[in-house]
C-alpha positions in Angstrom: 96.0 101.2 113.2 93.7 98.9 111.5 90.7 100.3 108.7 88.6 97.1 109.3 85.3 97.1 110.7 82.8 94.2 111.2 80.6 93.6 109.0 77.3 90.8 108.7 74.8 89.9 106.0 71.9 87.7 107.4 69.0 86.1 105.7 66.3 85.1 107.4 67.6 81.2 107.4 71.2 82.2 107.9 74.2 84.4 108.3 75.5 84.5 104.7 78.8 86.3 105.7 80.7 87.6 109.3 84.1 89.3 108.5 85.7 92.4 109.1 86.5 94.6 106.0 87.4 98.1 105.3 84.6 99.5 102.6 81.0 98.8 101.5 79.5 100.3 99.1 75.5 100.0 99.9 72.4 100.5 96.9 70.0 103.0 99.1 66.8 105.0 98.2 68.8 107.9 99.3 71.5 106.9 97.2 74.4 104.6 97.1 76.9 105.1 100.4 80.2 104.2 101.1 80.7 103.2 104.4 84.4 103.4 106.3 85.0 102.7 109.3 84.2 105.3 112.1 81.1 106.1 109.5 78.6 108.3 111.4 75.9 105.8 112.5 72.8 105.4 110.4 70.2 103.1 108.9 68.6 102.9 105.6 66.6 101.1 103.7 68.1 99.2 100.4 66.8 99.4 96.9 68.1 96.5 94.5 71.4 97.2 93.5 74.9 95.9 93.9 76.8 95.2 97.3 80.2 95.8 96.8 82.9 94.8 99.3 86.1 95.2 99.4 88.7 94.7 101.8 90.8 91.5 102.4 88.0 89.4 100.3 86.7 91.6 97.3 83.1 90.4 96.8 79.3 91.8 95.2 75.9 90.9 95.9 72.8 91.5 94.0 70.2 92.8 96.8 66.4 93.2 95.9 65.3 95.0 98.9 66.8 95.0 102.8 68.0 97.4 105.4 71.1 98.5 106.8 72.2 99.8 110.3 75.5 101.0 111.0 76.9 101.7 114.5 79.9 101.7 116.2 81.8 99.9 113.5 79.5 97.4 112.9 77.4 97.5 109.5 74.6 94.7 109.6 72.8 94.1 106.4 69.5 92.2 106.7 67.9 91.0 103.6 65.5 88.2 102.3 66.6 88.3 98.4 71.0 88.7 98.1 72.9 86.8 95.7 76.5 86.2 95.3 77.3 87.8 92.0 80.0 84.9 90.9 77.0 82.8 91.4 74.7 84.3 88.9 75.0 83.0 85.7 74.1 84.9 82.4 70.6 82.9 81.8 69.9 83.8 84.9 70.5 87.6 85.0 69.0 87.4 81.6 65.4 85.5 82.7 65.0 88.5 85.8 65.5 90.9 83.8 63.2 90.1 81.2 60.8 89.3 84.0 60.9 92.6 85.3 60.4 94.2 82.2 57.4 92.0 81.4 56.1 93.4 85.2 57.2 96.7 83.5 55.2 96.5 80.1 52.3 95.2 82.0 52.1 98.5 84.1 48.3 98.0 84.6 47.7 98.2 88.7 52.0 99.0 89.0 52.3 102.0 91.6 55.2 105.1 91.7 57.2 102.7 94.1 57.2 99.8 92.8 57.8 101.1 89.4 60.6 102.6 90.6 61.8 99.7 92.4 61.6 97.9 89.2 63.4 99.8 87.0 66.5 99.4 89.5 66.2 96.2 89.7 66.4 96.2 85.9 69.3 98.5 85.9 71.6 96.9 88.7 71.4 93.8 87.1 72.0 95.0 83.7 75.7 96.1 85.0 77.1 92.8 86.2 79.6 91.6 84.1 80.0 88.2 84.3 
């Protein structure tokens, strides 16, 4: 018996990827998940982080912000900011994240969430190894 279940990432402009696979692992602000198939159903909101797939096609994705539902073995991630990690190169990791810790110095008018929001961004993209 087969461990796949569908999966989808859509931008706003397009459907980035449509394959079946058999775990994602999903950046939340409850926490990263792991989702299998027959995963209770759910939906969350991401934070940035790393989208890690892995299945038939192994592949990672730098998300800034999205959300996620999950039901009935379908996981649809919709997001406006997602980048394929092969993709990145290090000038370019390096530029956001000195950009964000500019935002981050700068604190003046920064709230909680966004601080917050921040630093993760900061972090996640801090551990991709090129």
């Amino acid at each position: 018996m087969s461990e796949n279940f569908n999966l989808e990432i859509i931008l706003p402009e397009k459907i980035l990827l449509k394959d079946q696979t058999t775990s994602v692992t999903i950046p939340s602000f409850e926490g990263d998940m792991t989702i299998l198939k027959d995963h209770i159903s759910l939906i969350a909101i991401l934070r940035p982080g790393i989208i890690k797939i892995f299945g038939s096609k192994k592949a990672e994705y730098f998300v800034e912000e999205g959300a996620v539902e999950f039901s009935n073995n379908n996981l649809i991630i919709l997001s406006s900011t997602i980048l394929d990690v092969k993709e990145l190169s290090r000038d370019q990791i390096s530029k956001m994240i000195d950009d964000c810790k500019n935002q981050l110095n700068n604190k003046s008018g920064l709230d909680d969430k966004t601080n917050y929001v921040i630093s993760h961004k900061v972090d996640a993209l801090s551990r991709i190894n090129l």
